[in-house]
C-alpha positions, 0 to 999 in steps of 0.5 A: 235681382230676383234670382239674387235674393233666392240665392241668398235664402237659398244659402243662408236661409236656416241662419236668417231664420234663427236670427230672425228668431232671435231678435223676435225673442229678443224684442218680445221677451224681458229676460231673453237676453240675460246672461243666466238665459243665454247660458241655460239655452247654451247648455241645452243645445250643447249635446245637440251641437255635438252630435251635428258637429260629428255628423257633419264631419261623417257627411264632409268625408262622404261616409253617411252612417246613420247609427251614430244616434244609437252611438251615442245613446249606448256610450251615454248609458255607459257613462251613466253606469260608471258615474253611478258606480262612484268612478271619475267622470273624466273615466266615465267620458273617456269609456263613452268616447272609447266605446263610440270610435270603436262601434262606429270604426266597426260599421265602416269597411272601405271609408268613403263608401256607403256601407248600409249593411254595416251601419244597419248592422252596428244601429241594431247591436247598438241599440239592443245593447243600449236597451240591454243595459237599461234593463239591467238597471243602468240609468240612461242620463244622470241627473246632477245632485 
């Protein structure tokens, strides 16, 4: 019996504590279930989310590569670049989208095998292209008006 119950936190005990956080929330404060507060905590975690669904997938197919943060913080500040200088957002995340595929297929040379080299690599261009580009000016996020 015992030996059955860590199994089960074993498993799903990341899921049972957010549950249990939830309805602790739930339970303690007025307006956590409000639908505005649901939304608002759905669109703070939603990049989040995002981020570990790719990583996720990276890891499914046994090719760790741990620049996607960098990845992802260079096509924000192109992103951010393009929006600021009045082009479409649908452009602005197709760029962010394009320029990602390409700078993470850059890191991988044989998929499916652990390439440090490649990924060190591509998370130091990533990053002092990214910090480039806020030097000069690019804003790092946008900020709905």
């Amino acid at each position: 019996m015992t030996g059955d119950w860590r199994g089960i936190v074993k498993r799903y005990g990341t899921a049972l504590a957010a549950l249990a956080l939830f309805a602790g929330f739930a339970a303690t404060a007025d307006n956590f279930l409000a639908l505005g507060n649901l939304l608002g905590i759905a669109k703070q975690i939603s990049i989040i989310a995002i981020l570990a669904a790719g990583f996720a997938l990276a890891l499914t197919a046994a090719e760790l590569d741990l620049s996607f943060a960098n990845v992802a913080s260079l096509a924000a500040v192109a992103a951010g670049l393009l929006v600021q200088q009045g082009h479409a957002p649908a452009l602005a995340l197709a760029v962010a989208a394009g320029l990602a595929a390409v700078l993470l297929g850059m890191t991988m040379f044989e998929p499916g095998h652990p390439n440090i080299p490649g990924t060190l690599m591509g998370a130091l261009t990533i990053g002092m292209l990214s910090s480039g580009l806020v030097l000069l000016g690019a804003p790092y996020y946008v900020v709905a008006a």
